[in-house]
C-alpha positions in Angstrom: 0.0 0.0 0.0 2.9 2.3 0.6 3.5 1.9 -3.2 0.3 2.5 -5.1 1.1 1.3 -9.1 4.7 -0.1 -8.2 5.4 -4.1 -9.3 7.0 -5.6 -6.6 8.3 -9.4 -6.9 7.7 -12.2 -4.9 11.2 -11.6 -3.9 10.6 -8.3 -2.4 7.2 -8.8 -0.6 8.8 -11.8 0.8 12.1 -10.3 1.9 9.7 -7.1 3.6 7.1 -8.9 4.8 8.1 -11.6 6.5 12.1 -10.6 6.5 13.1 -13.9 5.0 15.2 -15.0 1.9 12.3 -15.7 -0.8 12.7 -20.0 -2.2 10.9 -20.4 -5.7 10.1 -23.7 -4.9 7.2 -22.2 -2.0 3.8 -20.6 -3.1 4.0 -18.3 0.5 3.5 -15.4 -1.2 0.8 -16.6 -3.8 -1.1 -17.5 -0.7 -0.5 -14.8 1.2 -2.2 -12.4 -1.2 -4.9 -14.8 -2.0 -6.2 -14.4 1.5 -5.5 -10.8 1.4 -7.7 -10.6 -1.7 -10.4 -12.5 0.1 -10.4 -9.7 2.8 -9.7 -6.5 0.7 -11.1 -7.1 -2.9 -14.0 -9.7 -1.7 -16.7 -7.4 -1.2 -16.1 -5.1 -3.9 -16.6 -4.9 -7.7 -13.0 -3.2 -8.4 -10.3 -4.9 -7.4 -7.2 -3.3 -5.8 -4.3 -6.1 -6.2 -3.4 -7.5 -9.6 -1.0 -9.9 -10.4 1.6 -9.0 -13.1 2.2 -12.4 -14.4 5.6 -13.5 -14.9 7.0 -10.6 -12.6 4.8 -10.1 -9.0 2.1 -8.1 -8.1 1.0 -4.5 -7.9 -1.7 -2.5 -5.6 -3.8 0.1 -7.6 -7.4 1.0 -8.5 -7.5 0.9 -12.1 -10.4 3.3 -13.5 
């Protein structure tokens, strides 16, 4: 959120979320903002967090 519009890898939510070194091999992250989209985007028509495929994810309303 303190990035509106900005990609940010897997890598980097990782490494500033939960302060760890990010392994490919683990889905953490994809599950992570899975349940965050269950909480923030559920109950409304416009999503805020969109996956950028191949690179991460970004957090933006998109008009």
């Amino acid at each position: 959120m303190l990035h509106p519009g900005e990609v940010l890898t897997r890598t980097v939510i990782a490494s500033r979320v939960w302060d760890m070194n990010f392994d490919s091999d683990t889905n953490v992250v994809d599950v992570a903002v899975k349940r965050l989209r269950q909480k923030i985007d559920g109950p409304f028509a416009q999503p805020l967090i969109h996956t950028v495929h191949g690179v991460g994810y970004r957090c933006e309303a998109e008009a």
